[in-house]
N, C-alpha and C positions, 0 to 999 in steps of 0.2 A: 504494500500500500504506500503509496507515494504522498507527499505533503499535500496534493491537493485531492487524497481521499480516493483519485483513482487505481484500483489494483493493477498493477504491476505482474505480468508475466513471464517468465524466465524464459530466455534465448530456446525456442525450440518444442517449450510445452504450451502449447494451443490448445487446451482441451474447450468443448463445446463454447459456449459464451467468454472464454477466459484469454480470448486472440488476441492480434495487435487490433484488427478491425475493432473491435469492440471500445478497445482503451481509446483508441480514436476520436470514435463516438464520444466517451468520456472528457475525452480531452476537449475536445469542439463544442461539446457541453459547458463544461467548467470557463474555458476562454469566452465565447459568449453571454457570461453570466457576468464574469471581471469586467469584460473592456469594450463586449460589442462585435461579433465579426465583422458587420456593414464599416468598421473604422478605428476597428485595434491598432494600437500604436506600441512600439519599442517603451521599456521592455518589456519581452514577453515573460512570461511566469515558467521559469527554470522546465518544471516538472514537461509541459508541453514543449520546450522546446527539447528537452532530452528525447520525447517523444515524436517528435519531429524528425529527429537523429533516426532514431530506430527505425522506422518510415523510409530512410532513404536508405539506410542499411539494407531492408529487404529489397527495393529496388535495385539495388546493384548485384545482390544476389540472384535476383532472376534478369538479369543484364535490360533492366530497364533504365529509364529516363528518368532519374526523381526527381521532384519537385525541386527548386532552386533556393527556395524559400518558406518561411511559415506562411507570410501573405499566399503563396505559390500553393501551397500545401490546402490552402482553404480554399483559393480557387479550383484546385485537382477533386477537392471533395464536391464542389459543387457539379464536376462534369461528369467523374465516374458512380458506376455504379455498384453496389453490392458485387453482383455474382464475374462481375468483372476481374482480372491481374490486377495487380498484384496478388490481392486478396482471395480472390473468388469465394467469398463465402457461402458454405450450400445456402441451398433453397429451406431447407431444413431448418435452419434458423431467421432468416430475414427476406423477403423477398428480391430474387437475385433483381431485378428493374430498381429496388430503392437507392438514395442519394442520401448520403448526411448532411448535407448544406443545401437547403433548397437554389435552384437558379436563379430564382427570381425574387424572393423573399431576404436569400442572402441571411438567412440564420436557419442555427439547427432544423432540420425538419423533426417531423413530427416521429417518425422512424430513427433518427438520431437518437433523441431524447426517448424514447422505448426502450434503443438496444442500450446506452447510457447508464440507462433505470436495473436493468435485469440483470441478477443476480448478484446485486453491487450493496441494495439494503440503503443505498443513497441517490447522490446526484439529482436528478429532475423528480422524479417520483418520491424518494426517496426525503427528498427536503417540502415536500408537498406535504406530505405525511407528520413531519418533525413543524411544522409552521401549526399544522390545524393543532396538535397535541399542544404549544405554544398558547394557542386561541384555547383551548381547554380549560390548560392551567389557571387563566385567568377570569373564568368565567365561576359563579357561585352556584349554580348548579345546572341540570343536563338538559333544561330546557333553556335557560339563557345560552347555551354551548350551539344547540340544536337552531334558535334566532342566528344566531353567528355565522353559522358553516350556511344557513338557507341565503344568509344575505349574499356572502361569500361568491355563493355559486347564479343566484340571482343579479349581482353588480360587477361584473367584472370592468367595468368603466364609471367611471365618476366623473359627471362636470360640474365642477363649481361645487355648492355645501349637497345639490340632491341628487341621489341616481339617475341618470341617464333614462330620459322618456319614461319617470316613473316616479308618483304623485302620494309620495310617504311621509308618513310624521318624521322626523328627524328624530333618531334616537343617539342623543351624544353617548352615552353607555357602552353601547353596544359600538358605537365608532371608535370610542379609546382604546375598545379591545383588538380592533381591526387596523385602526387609521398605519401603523407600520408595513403593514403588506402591501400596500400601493406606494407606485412607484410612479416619476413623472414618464411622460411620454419622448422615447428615445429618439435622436434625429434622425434617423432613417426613417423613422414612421412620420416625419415632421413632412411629406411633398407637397409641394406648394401651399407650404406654411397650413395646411389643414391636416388633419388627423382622419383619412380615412375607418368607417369598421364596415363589413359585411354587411348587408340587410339580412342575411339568412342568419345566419349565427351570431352576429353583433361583437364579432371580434375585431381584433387590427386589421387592416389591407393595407395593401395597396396601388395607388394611381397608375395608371400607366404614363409612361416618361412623355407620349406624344402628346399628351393634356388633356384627354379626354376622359372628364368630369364622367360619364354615364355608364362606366364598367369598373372593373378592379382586375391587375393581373396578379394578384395573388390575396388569399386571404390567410387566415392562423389556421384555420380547423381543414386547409387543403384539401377538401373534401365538395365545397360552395361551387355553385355555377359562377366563373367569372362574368358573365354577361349581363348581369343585373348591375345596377344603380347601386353605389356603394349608398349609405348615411357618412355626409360631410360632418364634421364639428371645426368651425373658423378657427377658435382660438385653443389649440392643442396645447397650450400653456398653463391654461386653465384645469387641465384635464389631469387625472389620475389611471393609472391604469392597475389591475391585482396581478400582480408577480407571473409571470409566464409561466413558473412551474405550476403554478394552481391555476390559473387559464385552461392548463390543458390537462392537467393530473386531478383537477376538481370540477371547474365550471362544466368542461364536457360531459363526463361521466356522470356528472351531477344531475344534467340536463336529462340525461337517458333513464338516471333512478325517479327522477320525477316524475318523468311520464308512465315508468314501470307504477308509481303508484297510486296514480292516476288510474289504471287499466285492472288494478286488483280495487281500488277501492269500489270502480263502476261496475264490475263483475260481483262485485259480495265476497270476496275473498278476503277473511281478514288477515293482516299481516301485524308483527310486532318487529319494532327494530331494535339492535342491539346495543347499549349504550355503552357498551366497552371497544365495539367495534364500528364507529359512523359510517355509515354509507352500505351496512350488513342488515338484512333483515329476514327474521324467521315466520317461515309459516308453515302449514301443516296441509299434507296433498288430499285430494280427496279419497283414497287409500287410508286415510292417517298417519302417511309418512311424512316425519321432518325433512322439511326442504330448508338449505339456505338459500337465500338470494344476494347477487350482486351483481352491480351494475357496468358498466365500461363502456370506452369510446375508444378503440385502441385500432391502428392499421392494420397493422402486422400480427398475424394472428399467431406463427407458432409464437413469440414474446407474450401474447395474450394468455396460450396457452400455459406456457411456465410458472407467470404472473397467478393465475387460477390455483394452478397445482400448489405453490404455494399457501396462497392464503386459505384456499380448501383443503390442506391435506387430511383433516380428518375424516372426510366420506365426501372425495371429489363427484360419485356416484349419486349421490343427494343435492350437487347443486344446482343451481339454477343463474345462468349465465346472463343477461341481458343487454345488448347491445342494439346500436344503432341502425335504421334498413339500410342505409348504405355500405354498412359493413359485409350484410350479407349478401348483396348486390355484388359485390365484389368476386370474380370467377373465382373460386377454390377457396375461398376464405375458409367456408365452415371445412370441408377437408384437412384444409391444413392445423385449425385449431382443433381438430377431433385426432389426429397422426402421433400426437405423443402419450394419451390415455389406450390401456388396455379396454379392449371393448365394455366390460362390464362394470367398469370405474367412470365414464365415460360422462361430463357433466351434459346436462341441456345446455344447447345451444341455441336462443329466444331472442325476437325484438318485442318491444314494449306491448305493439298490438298481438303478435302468436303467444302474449303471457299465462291469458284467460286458458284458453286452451290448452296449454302444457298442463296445469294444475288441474285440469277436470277432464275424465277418460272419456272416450268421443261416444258419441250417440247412442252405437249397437251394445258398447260397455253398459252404460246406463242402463240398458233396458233389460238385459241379462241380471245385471242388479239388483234392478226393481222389481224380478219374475220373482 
């Protein structure tokens, strides 16, 4: 483990997640978080550029071209891909088409900060996790905790003293506990002096460079049709934004538990959530088996899967998965997040709307049932 928390893997042993690729990802995590990659400047932080070294070490070893520089080194991450040389990392782990620096966003992608996240206990995910426990601390009890993380995932932009297009008493309180987590808005997100976000997801974007006010060529959650009309905000000065790693390690996932209990609440399923664990919640199937539930927004699905297996490991078999329809929209998604459980271990895999019907046996069931 290196000073900046990145693990460290010895010349030669690569085992599954523990590559240079991965520390990469960590790396380009961590440097983005310091300095910005849209406009890092000298000096760099020791540990990355040792990792940097290493990086050209394997290029010369497979008699390639390395990068010339760190600058160099982030541009190369923006153009190659996963399953590409030097690297090629399987398909097994990341999808071989991903990128850890998006091209056009010019910070970690969202597949960065996942592989970053996975099996590390830190970094993106990881400090998401240590921030909400933070907000915990400071809360008197599980229903002011519970207001905190709703707001959280609810405001992930602030202008001025009220949330963004949203008509609430001001609770100073519940801000003192929060007001650290926002941070101002960074100048790359500054084009023409306005603060793009998404209309679909209400996250950051951005302009496109030829000035054309009426799309976004990139937005945070990569996932948004660019072809829509960003929401402008004039004075990005004014503006606050919640920490990138809870953007997309909270507000996302968050978005997707909400509507998960939305869909149990409209169906009559009752659920209880777990207040040692936020964002977990238990319910019972119509079998009488315990289910857990949990929620996610995550690209990459074997990382999804790991992530799962983790925080399920006690009866992966009883969980209950729920994610975004875009994710399963995605060709081989649920394949690949089903490829590391044995079959009979094997969690559901659900978007918000197929919820109802996971937890209740389909029609001919019932009526065998009811004989």
């Amino acid at each position: 483990m290196n000073t900046l928390g990145i693990p460290v893997t010895p010349p030669g042993d690569e085992p599954g997640l523990s590559g240079l690729y991965a520390e990469l990802a960590g790396a380009l995590t961590v440097l983005d978080d310091q300095q910005c990659l849209a406009s890092f400047s000298l000096p760099y932080p020791p540990a990355v550029q040792l990792l940097y070294d290493r990086v050209v070490l394997r290029c010369i070893e497979q008699q390639r071209t390395p990068p010339a520089s760190l600058p160099d080194l982030v541009q190369w991450s923006r153009e190659s891909r996963a399953g590409e040389e030097p690297f090629a990392v399987p398909a097994s782990t990341i999808s071989p088409d991903a990128r850890l620096v998006h091209p056009l966003g010019r910070v970690p992608t969202r597949a960065c900060l996942e592989l970053a996240s996975a099996d590390r206990g830190g970094l993106a995910a990881g400090e998401a996790h240590a921030l909400l426990g933070m907000v915990k601390e400071r809360c008197v009890s599980e229903s002011s905790f519970r207001k905190c993380r709703d707001f959280l995932i609810s405001t992930p932009v602030l202008s001025g003293r009220e949330p963004l297009s949203r008509k609430r008493r001001w609770d100073d309180r519940l801000w003192r506990r929060v007001a650290d987590l926002y941070v101002p808005v960074p100048e790359f997100l500054r084009r023409y002096d306005v603060l793009a976000l998404c209309a679909t997801c209400e996250l950051p974007a951005l302009l496109p460079r030829d000035g054309d006010f009426e799309r976004m060529e990139w937005c945070e959650s990569e996932t948004c049709r660019t072809d829509r009309p960003p929401l402008l905000l004039r004075d990005p000065g004014e503006v606050m934004l919640l920490r990138r790693c809870l953007r997309v390690f909270l507000v996302l996932p968050g978005r997707v538990e909400r509507s998960a209990r939305q869909a149990l609440h409209a169906a009559g399923i009752p659920v209880r959530s777990r207040p040692d664990r936020p964002g977990t919640y238990e319910l019972v199937d119509s079998d009488g088996t315990d289910r857990v539930l949990r929620s996610y927004d995550r690209l990459q699905p074997a990382l999804l899967a790991r992530t799962v297996r983790e925080e399920c490991s006690d009866a992966p078999e009883c969980a209950v998965v729920v994610v975004p329809q875009q994710c399963l929209a995605q060709p081989d998604f649920e394949a690949a997040f089903a490829a590391p459980f044995p079959g009979p271990s094997r969690p559901a895999l659900v978007t918000p709307n197929g919820l109802a019907a996971e937890m209740r046996p389909p029609p001919h069931e019932q009526k065998e049932n009811n004989a």
